[in-house]
C-alpha positions in Angstrom: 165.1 170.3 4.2 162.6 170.3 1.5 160.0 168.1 3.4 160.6 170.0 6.7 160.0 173.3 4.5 156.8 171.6 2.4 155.3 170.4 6.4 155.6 173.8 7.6 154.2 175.3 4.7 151.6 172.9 4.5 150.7 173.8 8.2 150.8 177.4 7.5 147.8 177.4 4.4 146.0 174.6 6.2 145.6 177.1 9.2 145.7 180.0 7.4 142.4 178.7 5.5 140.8 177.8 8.3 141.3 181.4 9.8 140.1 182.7 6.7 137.2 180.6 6.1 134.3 180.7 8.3 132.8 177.2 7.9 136.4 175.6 7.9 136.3 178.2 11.6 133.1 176.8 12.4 133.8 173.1 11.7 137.7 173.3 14.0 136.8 176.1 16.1 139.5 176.8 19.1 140.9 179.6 17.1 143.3 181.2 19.9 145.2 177.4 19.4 144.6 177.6 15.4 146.1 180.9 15.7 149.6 180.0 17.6 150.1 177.0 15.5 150.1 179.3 12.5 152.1 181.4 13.9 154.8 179.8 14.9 154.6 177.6 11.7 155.6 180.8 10.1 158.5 181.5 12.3 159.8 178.3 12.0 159.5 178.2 8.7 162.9 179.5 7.7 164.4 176.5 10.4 165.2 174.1 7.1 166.5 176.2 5.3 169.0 177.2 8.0 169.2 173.8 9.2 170.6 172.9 5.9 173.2 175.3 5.5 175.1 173.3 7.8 175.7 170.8 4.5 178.3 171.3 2.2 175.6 169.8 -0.8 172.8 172.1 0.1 175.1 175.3 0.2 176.1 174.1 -3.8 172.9 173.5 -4.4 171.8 177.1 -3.2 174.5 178.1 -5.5 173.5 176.6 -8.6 170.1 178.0 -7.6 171.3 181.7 -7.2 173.2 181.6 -11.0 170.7 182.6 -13.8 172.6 181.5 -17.0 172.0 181.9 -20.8 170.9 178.5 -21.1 168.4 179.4 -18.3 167.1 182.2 -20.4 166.7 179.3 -23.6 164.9 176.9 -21.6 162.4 179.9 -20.4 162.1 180.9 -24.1 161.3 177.4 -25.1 158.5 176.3 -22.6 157.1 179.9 -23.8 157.2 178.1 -27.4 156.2 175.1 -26.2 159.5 173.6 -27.9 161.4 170.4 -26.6 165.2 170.1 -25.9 165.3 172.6 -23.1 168.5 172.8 -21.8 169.0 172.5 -17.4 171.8 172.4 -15.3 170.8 170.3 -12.0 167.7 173.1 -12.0 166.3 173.9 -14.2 165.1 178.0 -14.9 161.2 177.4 -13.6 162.9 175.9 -10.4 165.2 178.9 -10.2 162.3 181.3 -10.2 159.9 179.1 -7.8 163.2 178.9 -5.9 163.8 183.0 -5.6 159.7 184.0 -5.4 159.5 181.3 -2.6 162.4 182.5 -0.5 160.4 186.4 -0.8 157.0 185.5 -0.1 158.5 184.2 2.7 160.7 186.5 4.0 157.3 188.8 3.3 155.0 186.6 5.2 157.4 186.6 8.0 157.4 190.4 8.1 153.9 191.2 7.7 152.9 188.4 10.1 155.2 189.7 12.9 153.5 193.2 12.2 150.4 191.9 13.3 151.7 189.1 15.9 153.3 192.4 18.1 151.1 195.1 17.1 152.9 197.7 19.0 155.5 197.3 16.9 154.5 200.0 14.3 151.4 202.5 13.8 148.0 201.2 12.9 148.6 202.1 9.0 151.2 199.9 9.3 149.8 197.1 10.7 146.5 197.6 8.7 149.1 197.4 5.2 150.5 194.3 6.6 147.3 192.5 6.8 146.3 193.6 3.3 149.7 192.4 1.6 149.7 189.4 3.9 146.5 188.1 3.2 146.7 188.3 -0.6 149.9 187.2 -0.9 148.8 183.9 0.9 145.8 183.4 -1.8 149.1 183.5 -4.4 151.4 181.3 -2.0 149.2 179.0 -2.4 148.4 179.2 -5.9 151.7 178.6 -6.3 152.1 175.7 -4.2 149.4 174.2 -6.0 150.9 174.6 -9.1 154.2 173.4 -7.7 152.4 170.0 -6.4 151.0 169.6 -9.8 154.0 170.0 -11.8 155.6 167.0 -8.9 153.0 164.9 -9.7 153.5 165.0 -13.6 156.8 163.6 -13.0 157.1 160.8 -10.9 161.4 160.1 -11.5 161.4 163.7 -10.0 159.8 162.4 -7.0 161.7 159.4 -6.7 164.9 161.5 -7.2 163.8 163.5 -4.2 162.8 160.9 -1.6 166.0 159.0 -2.8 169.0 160.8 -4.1 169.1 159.3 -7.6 167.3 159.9 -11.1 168.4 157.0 -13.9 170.2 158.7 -16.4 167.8 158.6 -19.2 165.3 161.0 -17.2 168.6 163.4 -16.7 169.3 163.4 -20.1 166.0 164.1 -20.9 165.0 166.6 -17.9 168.8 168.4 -17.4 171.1 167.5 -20.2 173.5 170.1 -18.6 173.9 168.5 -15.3 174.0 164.9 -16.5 177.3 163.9 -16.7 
């Protein structure tokens, strides 16, 4: 799910930017097939997500996800302070909240881009609001995927755990003492 998701999104900035940027336009051109590739990276974009739903582990997972606990609200307070010992359950809070903002912006992209996929869907000051709130809010989607590939590449267990299924239990101690055992 998450690679299907990350390809998807991947395709969605890559064409997105070169939409957006004239010499990126200049160097592909064939916009009219730049354009349907984006946009039907966007609409099947939700597809993993739904996809996974069909397993039992994914639905927990989206559980643990949707619970913000007290201990999530200490480990916030200590990266603020810069502390150690953070406390995590399987996620930790900063994977909570990339968790929730990703599933909006999406959800956001989704409707904006429709808006101006079937324009006669809604009035012009509709349409004309859609391309304003999509356009920025892809300059911060993929701020934050940046950020979210950094962070991944600080941690290369993290990776491992994902391509894998396993973490050794020092890095689980040490990462998400709450969801060790």
């Amino acid at each position: 799910m998450h690679r299907g998701t990350a390809a998807l999104m991947g395709v969605c900035l890559a064409t997105a930017a070169v939409l957006y940027l004239p010499p990126l336009a200049e160097l592909v051109g064939r916009r009219r097939t730049v354009v349907m590739v984006h946009e039907w990276s966007g609409v099947l974009l939700p597809v993993p997500l739904l996809a996974g739903l069909f397993s039992a582990a994914f639905r927990a997972d989206l559980r643990r996800l949707n619970r913000f606990a007290g201990h999530d609200r200490q480990w916030l307070r200590a990266v603020l302070r810069r502390r150690t010992g953070r406390p995590a359950g399987k996620f930790n809070a900063g994977q909570k909240l990339y968790a929730a903002w990703t599933a909006g912006a999406v959800l956001v992209m989704a409707g904006t881009g429709l808006l101006m996929w079937f324009p006669h869907l809604a009035p012009l000051v509709w349409r004309t609001g859609a391309g304003f709130v999509h356009d920025w809010l892809a300059l911060l989607v993929a701020a934050v995927v940046a950020g979210h590939l950094w962070m991944a590449s600080r941690d290369p267990e993290a990776r491992l755990g994902m391509r894998t299924g396993e973490v050794s239990g020092r890095w689980a101690e040490r990462e998400h003492p709450l969801w060790r055992d």
